[in-house]
FIKOLZA-733771 format. One record per residue (C-alpha): x, y, z; residue in three letters; chain. Coordinates in nm, 2 decimals. Example, Ala and Ser with C-alpha at 12.3 -4.5 7.8 and 13.67 -1.06 7.14 Angstrom:
<rs>
<r px="1.23" py="-0.45" pz="0.78" resn="ala" chain="A"/>
<r px="1.37" py="-0.11" pz="0.71" resn="ser" chain="A"/>
</rs>
This chain:
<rs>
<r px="14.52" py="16.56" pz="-19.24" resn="unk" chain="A"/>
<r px="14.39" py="16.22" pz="-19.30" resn="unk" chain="A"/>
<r px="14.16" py="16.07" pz="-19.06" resn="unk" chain="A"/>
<r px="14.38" py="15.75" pz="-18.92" resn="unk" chain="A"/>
<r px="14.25" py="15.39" pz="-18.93" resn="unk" chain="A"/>
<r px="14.10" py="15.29" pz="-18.63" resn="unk" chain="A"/>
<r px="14.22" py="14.96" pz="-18.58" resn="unk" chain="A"/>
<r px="14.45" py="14.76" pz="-18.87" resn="unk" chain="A"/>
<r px="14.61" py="14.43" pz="-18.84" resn="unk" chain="A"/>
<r px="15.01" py="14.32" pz="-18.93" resn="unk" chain="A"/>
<r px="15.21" py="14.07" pz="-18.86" resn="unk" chain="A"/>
<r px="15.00" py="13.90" pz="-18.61" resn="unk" chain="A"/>
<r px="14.90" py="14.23" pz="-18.41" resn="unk" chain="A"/>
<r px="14.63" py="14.46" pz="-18.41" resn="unk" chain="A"/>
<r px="14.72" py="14.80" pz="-18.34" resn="unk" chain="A"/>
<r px="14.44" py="15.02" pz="-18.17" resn="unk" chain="A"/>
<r px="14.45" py="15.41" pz="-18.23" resn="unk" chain="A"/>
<r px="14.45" py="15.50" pz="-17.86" resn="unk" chain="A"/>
<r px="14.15" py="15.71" pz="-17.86" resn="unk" chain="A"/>
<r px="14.22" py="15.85" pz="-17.50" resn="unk" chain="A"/>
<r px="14.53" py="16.03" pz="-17.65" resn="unk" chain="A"/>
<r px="14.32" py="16.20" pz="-17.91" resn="unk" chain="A"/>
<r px="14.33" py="16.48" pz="-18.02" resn="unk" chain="A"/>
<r px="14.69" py="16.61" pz="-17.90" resn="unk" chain="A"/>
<r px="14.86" py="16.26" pz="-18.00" resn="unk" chain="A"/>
<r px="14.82" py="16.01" pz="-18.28" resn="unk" chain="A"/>
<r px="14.96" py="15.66" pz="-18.08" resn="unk" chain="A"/>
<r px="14.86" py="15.26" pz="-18.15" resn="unk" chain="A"/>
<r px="14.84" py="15.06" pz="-17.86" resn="unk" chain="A"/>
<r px="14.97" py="14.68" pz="-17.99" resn="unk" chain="A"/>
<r px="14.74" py="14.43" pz="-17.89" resn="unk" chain="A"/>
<r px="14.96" py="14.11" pz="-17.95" resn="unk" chain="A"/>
<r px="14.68" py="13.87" pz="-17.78" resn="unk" chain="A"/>
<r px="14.32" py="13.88" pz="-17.70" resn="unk" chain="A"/>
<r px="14.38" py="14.00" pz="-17.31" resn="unk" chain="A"/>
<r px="14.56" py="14.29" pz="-17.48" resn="unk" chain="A"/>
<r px="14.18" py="14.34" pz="-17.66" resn="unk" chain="A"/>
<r px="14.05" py="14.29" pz="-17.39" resn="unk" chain="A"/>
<r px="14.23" py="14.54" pz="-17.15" resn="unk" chain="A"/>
<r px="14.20" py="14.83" pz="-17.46" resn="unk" chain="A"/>
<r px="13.84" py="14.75" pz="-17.52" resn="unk" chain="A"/>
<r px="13.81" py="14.82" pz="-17.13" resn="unk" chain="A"/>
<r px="13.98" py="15.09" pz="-17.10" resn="unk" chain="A"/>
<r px="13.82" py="15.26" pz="-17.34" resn="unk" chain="A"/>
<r px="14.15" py="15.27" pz="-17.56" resn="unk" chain="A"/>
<r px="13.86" py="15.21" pz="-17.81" resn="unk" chain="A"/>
<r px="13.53" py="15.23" pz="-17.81" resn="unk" chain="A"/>
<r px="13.18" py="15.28" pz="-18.01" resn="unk" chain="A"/>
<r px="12.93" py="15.02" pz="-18.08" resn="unk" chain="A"/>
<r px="13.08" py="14.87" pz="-18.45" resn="unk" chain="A"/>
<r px="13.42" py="14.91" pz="-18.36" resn="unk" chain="A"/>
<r px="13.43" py="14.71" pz="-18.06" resn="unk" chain="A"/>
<r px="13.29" py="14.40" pz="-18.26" resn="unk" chain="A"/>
<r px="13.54" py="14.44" pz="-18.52" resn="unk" chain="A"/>
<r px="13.82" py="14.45" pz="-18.23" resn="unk" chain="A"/>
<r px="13.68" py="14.17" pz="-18.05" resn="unk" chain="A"/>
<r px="13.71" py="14.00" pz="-18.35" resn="unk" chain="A"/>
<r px="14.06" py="14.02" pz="-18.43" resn="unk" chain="A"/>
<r px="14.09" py="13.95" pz="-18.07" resn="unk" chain="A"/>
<r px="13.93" py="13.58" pz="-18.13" resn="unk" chain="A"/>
<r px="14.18" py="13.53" pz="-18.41" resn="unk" chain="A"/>
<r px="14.49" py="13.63" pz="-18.20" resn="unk" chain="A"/>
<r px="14.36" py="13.40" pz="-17.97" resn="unk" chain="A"/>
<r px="14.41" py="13.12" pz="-18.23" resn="unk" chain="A"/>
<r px="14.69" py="13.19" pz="-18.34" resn="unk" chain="A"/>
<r px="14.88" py="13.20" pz="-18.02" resn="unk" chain="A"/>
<r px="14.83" py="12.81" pz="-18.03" resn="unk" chain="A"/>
<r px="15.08" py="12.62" pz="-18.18" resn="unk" chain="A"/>
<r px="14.95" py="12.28" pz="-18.14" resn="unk" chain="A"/>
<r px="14.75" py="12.06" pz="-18.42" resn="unk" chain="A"/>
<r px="14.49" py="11.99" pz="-18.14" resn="unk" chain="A"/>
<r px="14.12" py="12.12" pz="-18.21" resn="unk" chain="A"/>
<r px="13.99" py="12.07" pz="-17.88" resn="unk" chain="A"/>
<r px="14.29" py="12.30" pz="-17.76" resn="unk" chain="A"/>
<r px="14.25" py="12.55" pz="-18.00" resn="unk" chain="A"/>
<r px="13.86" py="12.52" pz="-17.91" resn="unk" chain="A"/>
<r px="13.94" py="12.58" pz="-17.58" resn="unk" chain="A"/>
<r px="14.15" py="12.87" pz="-17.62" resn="unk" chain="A"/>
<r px="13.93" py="13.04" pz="-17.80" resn="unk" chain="A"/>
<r px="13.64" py="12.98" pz="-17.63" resn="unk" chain="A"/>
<r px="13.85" py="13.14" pz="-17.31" resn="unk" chain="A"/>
<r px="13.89" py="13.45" pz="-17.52" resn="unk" chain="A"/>
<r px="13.57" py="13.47" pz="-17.59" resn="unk" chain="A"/>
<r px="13.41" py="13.50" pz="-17.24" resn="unk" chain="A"/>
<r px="13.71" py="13.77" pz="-17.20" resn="unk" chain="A"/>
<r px="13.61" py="13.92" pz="-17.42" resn="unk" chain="A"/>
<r px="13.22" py="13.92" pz="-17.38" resn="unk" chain="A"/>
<r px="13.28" py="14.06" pz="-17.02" resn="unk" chain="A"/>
<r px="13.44" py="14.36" pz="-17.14" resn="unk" chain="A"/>
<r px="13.17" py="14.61" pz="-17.27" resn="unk" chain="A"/>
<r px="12.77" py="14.49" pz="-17.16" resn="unk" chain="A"/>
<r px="12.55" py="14.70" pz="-17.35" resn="unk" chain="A"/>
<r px="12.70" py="14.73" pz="-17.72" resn="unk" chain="A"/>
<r px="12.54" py="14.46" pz="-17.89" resn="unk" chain="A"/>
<r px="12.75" py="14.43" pz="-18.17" resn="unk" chain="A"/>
<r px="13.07" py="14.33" pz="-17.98" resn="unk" chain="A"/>
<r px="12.85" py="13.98" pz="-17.90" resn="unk" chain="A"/>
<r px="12.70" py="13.99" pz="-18.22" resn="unk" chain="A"/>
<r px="13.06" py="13.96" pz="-18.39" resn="unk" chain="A"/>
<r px="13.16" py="13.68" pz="-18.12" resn="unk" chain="A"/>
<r px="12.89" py="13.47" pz="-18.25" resn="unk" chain="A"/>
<r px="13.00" py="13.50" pz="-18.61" resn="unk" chain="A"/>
<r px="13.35" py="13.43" pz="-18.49" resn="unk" chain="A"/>
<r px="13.21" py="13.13" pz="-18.25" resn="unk" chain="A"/>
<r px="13.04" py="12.99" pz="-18.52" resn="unk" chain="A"/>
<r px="13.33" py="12.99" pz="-18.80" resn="unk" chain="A"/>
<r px="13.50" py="12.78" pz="-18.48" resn="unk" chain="A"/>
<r px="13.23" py="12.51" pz="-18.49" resn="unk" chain="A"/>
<r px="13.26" py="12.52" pz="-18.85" resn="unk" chain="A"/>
<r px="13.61" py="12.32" pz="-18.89" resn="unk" chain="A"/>
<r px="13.81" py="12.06" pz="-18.72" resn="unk" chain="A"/>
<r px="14.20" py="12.13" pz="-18.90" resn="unk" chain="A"/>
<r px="14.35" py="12.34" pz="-18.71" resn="unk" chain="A"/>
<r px="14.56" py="12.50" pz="-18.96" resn="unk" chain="A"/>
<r px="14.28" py="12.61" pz="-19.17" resn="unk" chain="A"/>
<r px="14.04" py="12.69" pz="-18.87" resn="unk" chain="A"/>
<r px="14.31" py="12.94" pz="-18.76" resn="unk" chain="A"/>
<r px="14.28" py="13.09" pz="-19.15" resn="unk" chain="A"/>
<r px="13.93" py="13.12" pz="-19.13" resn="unk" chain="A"/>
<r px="13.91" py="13.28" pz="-18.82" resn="unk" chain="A"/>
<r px="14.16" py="13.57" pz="-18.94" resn="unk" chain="A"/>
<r px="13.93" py="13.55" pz="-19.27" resn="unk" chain="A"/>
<r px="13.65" py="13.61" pz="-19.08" resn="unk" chain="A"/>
<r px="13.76" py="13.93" pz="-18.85" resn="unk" chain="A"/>
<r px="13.88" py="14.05" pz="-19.19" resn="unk" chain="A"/>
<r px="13.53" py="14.05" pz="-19.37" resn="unk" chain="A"/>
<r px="13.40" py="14.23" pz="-19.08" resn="unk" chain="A"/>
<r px="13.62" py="14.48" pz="-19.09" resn="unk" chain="A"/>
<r px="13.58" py="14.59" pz="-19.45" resn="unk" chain="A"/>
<r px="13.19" py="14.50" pz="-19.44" resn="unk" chain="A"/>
<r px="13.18" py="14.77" pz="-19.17" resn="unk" chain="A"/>
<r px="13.31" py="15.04" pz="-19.38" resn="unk" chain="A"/>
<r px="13.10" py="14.93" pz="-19.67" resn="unk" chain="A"/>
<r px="12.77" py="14.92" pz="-19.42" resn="unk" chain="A"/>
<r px="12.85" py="15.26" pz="-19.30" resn="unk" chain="A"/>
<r px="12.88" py="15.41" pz="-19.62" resn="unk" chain="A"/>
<r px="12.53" py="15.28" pz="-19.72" resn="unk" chain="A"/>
<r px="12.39" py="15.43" pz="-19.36" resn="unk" chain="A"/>
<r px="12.50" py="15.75" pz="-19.49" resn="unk" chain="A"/>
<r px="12.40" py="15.75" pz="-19.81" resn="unk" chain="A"/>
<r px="12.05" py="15.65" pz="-19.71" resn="unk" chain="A"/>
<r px="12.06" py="15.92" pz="-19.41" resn="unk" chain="A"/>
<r px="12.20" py="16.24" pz="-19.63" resn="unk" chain="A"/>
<r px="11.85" py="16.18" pz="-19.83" resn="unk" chain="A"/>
<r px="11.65" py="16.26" pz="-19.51" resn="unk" chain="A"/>
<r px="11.84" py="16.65" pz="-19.53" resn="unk" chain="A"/>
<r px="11.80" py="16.95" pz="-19.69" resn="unk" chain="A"/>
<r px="12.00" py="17.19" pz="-19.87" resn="unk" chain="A"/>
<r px="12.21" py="17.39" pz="-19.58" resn="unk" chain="A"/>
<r px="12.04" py="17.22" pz="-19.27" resn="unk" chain="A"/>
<r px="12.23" py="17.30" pz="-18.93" resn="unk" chain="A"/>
<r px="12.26" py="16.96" pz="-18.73" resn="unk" chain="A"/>
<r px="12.36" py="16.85" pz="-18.41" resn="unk" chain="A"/>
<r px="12.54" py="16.55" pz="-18.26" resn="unk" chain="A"/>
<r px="12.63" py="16.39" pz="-17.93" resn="unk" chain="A"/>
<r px="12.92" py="16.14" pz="-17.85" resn="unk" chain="A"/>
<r px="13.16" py="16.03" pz="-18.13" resn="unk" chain="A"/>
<r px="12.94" py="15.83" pz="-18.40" resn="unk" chain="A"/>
<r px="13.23" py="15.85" pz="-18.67" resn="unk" chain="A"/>
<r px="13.49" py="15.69" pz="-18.81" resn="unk" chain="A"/>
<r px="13.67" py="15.64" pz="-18.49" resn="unk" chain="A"/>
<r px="13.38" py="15.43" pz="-18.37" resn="unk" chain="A"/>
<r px="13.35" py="15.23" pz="-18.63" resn="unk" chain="A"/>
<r px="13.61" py="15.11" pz="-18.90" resn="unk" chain="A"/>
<r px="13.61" py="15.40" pz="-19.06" resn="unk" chain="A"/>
<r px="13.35" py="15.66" pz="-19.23" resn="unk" chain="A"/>
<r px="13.08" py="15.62" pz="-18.95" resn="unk" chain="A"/>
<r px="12.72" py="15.63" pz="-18.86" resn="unk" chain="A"/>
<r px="12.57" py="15.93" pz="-18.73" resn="unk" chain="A"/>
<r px="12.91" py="16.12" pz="-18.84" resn="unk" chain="A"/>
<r px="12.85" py="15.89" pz="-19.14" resn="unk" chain="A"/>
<r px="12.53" py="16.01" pz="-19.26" resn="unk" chain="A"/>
<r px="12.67" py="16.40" pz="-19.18" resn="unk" chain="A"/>
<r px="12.97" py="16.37" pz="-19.38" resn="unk" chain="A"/>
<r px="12.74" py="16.19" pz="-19.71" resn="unk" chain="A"/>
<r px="12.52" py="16.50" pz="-19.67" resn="unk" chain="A"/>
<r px="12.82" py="16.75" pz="-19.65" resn="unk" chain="A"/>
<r px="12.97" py="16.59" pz="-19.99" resn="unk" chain="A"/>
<r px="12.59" py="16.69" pz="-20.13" resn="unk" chain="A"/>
<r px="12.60" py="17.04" pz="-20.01" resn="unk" chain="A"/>
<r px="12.36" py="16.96" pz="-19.77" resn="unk" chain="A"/>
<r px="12.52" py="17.04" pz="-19.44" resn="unk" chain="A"/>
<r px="12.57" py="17.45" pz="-19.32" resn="unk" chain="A"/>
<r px="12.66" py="17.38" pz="-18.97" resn="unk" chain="A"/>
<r px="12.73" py="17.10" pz="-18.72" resn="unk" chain="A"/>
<r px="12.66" py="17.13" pz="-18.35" resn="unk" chain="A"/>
<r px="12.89" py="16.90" pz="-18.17" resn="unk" chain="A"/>
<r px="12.79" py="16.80" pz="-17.79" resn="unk" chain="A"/>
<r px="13.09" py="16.76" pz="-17.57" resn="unk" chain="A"/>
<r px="12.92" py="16.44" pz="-17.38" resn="unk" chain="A"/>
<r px="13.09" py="16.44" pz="-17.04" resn="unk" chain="A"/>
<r px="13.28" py="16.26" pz="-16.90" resn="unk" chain="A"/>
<r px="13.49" py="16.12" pz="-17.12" resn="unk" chain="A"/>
<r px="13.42" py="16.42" pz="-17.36" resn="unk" chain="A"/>
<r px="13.44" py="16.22" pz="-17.70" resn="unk" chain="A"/>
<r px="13.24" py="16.48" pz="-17.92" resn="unk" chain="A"/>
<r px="13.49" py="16.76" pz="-17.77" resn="unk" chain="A"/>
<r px="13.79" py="16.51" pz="-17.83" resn="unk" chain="A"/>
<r px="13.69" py="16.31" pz="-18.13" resn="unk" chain="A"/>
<r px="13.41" py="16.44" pz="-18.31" resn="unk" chain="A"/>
<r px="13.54" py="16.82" pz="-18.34" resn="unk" chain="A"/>
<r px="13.86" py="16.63" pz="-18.48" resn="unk" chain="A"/>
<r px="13.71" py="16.47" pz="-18.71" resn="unk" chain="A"/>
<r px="13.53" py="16.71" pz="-18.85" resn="unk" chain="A"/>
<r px="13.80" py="16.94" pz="-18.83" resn="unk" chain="A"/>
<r px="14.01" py="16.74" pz="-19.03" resn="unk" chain="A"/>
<r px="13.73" py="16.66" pz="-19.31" resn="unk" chain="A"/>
<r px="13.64" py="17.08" pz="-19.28" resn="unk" chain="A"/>
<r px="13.32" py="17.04" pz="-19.21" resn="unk" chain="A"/>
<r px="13.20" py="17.34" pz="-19.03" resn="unk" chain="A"/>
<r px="13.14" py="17.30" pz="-18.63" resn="unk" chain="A"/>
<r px="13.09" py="17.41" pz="-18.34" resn="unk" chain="A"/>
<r px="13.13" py="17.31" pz="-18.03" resn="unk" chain="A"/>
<r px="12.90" py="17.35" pz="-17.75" resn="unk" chain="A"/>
<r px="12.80" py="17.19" pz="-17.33" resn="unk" chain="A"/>
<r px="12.58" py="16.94" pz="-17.30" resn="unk" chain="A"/>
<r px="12.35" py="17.17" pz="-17.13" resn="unk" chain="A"/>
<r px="12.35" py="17.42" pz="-17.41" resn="unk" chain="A"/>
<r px="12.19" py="17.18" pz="-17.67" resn="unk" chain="A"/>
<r px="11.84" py="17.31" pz="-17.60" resn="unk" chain="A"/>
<r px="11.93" py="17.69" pz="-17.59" resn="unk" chain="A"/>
<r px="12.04" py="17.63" pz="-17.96" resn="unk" chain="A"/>
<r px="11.76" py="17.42" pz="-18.08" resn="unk" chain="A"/>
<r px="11.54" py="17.71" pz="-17.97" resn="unk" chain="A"/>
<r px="11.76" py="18.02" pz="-18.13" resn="unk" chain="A"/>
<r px="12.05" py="17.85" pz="-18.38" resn="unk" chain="A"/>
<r px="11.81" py="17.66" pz="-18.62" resn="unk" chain="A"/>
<r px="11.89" py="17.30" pz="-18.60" resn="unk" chain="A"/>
<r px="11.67" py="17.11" pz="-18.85" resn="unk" chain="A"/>
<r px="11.79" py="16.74" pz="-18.71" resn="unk" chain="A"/>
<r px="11.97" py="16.55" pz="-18.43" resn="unk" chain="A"/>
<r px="12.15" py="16.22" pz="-18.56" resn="unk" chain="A"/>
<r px="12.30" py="16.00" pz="-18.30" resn="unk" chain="A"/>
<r px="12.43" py="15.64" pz="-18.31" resn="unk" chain="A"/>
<r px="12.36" py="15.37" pz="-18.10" resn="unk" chain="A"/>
<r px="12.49" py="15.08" pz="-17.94" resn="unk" chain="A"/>
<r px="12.14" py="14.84" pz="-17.90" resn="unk" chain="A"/>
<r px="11.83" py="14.86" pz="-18.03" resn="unk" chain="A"/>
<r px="11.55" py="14.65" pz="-17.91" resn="unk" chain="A"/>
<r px="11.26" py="14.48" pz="-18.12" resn="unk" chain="A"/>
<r px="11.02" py="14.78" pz="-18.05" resn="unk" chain="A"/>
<r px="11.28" py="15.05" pz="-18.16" resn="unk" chain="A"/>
<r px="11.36" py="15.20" pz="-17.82" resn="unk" chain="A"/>
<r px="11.75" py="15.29" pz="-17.85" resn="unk" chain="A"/>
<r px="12.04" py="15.24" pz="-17.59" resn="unk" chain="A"/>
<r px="12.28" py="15.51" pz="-17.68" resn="unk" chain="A"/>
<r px="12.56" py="15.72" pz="-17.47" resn="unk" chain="A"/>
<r px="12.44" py="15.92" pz="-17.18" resn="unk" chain="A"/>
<r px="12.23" py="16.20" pz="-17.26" resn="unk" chain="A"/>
<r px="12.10" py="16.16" pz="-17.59" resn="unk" chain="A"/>
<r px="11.75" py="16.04" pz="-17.42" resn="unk" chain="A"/>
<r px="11.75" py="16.38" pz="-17.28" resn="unk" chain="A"/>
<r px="11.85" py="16.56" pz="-17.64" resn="unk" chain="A"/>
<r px="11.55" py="16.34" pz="-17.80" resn="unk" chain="A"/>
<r px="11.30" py="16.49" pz="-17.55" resn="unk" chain="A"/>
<r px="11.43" py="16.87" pz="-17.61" resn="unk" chain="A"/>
<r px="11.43" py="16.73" pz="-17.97" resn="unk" chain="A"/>
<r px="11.05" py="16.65" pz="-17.96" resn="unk" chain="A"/>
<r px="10.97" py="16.95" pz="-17.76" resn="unk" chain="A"/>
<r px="11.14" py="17.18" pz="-18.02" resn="unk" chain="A"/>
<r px="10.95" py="16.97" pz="-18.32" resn="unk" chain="A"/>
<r px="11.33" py="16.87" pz="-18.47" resn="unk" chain="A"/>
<r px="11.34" py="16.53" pz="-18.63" resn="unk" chain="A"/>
<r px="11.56" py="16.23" pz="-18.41" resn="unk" chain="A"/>
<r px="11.74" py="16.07" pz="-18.58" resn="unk" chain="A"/>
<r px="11.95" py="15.70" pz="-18.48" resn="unk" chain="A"/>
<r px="12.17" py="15.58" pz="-18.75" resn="unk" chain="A"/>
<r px="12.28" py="15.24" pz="-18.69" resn="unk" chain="A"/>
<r px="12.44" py="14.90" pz="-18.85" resn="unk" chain="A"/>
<r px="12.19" py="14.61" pz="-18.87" resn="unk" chain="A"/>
<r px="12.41" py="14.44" pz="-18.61" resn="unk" chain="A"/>
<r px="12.32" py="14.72" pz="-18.36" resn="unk" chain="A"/>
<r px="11.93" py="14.58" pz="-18.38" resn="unk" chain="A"/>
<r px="11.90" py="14.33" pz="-18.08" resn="unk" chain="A"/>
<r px="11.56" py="14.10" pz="-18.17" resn="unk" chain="A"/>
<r px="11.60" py="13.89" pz="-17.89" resn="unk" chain="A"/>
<r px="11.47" py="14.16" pz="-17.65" resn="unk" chain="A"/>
<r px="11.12" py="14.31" pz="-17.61" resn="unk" chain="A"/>
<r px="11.23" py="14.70" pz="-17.53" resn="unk" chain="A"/>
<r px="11.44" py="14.92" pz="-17.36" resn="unk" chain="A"/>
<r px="11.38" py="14.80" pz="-17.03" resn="unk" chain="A"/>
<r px="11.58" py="14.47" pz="-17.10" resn="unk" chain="A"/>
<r px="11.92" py="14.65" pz="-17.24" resn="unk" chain="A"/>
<r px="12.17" py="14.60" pz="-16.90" resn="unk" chain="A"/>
<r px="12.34" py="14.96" pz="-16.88" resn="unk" chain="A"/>
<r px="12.72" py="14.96" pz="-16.83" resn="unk" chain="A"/>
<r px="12.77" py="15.18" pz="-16.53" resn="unk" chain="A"/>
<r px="13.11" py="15.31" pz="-16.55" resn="unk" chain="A"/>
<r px="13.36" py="15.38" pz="-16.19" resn="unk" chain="A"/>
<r px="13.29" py="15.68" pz="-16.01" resn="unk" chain="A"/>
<r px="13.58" py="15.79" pz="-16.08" resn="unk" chain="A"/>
<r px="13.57" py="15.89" pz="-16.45" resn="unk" chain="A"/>
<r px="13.32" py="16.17" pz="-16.28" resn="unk" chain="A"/>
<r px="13.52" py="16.31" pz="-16.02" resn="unk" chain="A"/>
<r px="13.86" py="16.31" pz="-16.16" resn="unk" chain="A"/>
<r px="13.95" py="16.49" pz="-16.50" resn="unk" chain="A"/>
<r px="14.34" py="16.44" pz="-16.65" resn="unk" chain="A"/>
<r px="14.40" py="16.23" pz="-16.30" resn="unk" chain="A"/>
<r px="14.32" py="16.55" pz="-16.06" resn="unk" chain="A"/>
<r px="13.99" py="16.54" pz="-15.87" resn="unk" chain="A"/>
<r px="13.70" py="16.82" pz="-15.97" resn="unk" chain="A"/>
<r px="13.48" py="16.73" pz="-15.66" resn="unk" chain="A"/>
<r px="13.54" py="16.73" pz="-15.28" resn="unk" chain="A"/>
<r px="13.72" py="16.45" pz="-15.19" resn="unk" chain="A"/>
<r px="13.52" py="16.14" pz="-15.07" resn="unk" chain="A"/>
<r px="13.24" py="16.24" pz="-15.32" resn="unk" chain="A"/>
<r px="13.10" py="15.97" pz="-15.46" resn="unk" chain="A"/>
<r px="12.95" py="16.02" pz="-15.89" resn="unk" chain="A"/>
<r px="12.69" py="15.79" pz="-16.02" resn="unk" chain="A"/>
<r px="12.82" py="15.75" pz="-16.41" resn="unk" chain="A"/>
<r px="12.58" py="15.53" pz="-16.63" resn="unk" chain="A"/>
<r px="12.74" py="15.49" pz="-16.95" resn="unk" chain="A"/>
<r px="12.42" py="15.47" pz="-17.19" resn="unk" chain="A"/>
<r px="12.07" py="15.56" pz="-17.14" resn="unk" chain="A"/>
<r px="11.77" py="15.45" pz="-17.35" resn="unk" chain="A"/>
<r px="11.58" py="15.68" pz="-17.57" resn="unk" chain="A"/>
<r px="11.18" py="15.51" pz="-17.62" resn="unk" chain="A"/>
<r px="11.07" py="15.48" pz="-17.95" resn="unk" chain="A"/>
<r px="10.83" py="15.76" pz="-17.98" resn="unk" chain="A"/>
<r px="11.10" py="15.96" pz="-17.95" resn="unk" chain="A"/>
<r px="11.27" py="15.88" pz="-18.24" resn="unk" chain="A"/>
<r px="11.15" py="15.95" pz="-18.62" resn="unk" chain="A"/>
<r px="11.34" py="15.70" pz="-18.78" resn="unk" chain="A"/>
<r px="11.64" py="15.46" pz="-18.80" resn="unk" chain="A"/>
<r px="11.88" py="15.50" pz="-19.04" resn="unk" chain="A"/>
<r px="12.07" py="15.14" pz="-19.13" resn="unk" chain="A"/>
<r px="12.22" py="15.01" pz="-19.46" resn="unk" chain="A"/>
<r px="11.93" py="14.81" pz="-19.55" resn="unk" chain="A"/>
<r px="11.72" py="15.17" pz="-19.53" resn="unk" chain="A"/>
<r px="11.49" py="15.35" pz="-19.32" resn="unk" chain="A"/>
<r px="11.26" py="15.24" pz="-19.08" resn="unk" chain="A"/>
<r px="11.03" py="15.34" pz="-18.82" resn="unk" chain="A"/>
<r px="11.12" py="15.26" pz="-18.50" resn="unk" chain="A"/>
<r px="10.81" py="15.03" pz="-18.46" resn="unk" chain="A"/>
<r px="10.89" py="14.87" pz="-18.78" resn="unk" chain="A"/>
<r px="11.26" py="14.79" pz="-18.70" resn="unk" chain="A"/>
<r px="11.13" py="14.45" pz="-18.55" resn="unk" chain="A"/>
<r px="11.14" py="14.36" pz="-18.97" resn="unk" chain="A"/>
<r px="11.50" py="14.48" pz="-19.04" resn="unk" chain="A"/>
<r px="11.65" py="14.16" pz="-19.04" resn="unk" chain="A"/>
<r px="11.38" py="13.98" pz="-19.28" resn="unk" chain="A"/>
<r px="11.49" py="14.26" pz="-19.51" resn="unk" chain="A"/>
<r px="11.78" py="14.12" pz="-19.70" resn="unk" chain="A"/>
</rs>
């Protein structure tokens, strides 16, 4: 079975794979304005770093469209609305504000209406097919750092469902699997939401690329006994000094990482790279409702009245990480800082 798109646009609606369905159903939530983007982006309908900005693009360009008057400074305004919606949605993935600019600026760029609303819908288009071809660079670039039969392991869903399709982290796994390069894949469930266990193990299922599936607590057990040659995770910021925001628990995997003497890998768009902060310590964690903890399918796994903490991301320093894997190469974390020079 083919993977399905993540997001596509027709007719004047984007349709978002639910990802909350997944794996048991295959449904598209319609998204007819940008409050529809909105509300899916928030409910985590979809989510991952790169896919979020493309969303949140074709949510800008619904919100143009919905205008059917010739006056710029009410299409400005509209838009700018959906913006600020939209900006409020997610707080750490950089690329969702990174897209908003581009989209922002393409608004600032024309005064007809009627071609602004074009351009707009031009726009969320190009970053929807650049993202692909990005990722597919990420990966080629990332299957060169593997061996011949190396045993990797994952955490969170890095793959074509967080992006517009092929993926980072999964990205650079499924380049090296095409090479003969990849013997096994250890997936992490990540908890709560369970994305790897969800999304991940489909996704490699469906590509049959062998997997297994193991707790979040087991990932150093298995770095001692099962091999593992390299961790590859995505991100969803990276400061100037290379220390990495990414979802919860993958600091901890890149201290057993280091312990265990197994390469860390990030793989990451360029968009991902955030220059206008110093380090980790300025990236604003999204912490999620307690609920998400305490309840699992809508039926409570905790004593009632318990109260979870649930930080969405954590940051993983840069001297934790060998290298960055992007479509304009590989850096060092501490040389990241140059990435966007190097065009």
């Amino acid at each position: 079975m083919k993977i399905p798109p993540t997001l596509y646009f027709k007719r004047n609606t984007l349709f978002i794979l639910n990802q909350l369905l997944l794996p048991h159903k295959i449904r598209y939530v319609r998204c007819r304005n940008s409050s529809d983007v909105a509300r899916a982006i928030k409910k985590m309908v979809i989510r991952g770093a790169p896919a979020i900005g493309v969303a949140t693009a074709f949510g800008v360009a619904l919100a143009a469209l919905e205008i059917r008057s010739l006056d710029f400074q009410k299409l400005s305004r509209r838009v700018e609305k959906a913006i600020k919606e939209l900006a409020s949605t997610r707080p750490t993935a950089v690329n969702l504000f990174w897209a908003l600019e581009r989209m922002r600026a393409i608004l600032h760029s024309q005064g007809d209406v009627g071609i602004l609303k074009r351009k707009l819908l031009a726009e969320a288009i190009s970053i929807y097919e650049d993202d692909i071809k990005i990722n597919k660079r990420i990966g080629n670039y990332g299957a060169a750092l593997l061996k011949k039969n190396s045993v990797v392991l994952t955490h969170c869903n890095a793959g074509a469902l967080a992006t517009a399709g092929y993926g980072t982290a999964l990205g650079v796994i499924r380049s090296a699997y095409r090479q003969g390069k990849i013997k096994l894949v250890f997936v992490d469930e990540t908890r709560p939401y369970l994305q790897g266990a969800r999304l991940t193990a489909w996704e490699l299922c469906q590509e049959k690329i062998p997997y297994v599936l193991i707790t979040d607590n087991m990932a150093g057990h298995f770095m001692k006994t099962a091999g593992i040659r390299a961790v590859i995770v995505g991100a969803d910021r990276i400061a100037r000094n290379g220390d990495t925001a990414n979802k919860i628990g993958t600091y901890s995997l890149s201290v057993l990482a280091g312990y265990h003497r197994i390469p860390f890998y990030v793989a990451a768009p360029s968009s991902t790279v955030d220059l206008n902060i110093s380090d980790g310590e300025k990236i604003t964690i999204e912490e999620r409702s307690s609920d998400e903890v305490v309840y699992f399918h809508k039926k409570s796994i905790a004593p009632k009245g318990t109260k979870a903490l649930h930080p969405g991301f954590d940051v993983t320093p840069s001297k934790n990480i060998t290298a960055i894997i992007t479509e304009k190469g590989i850096f060092k974390p501490e040389k990241i800082k140059n990435l966007k020079a190097d065009k």
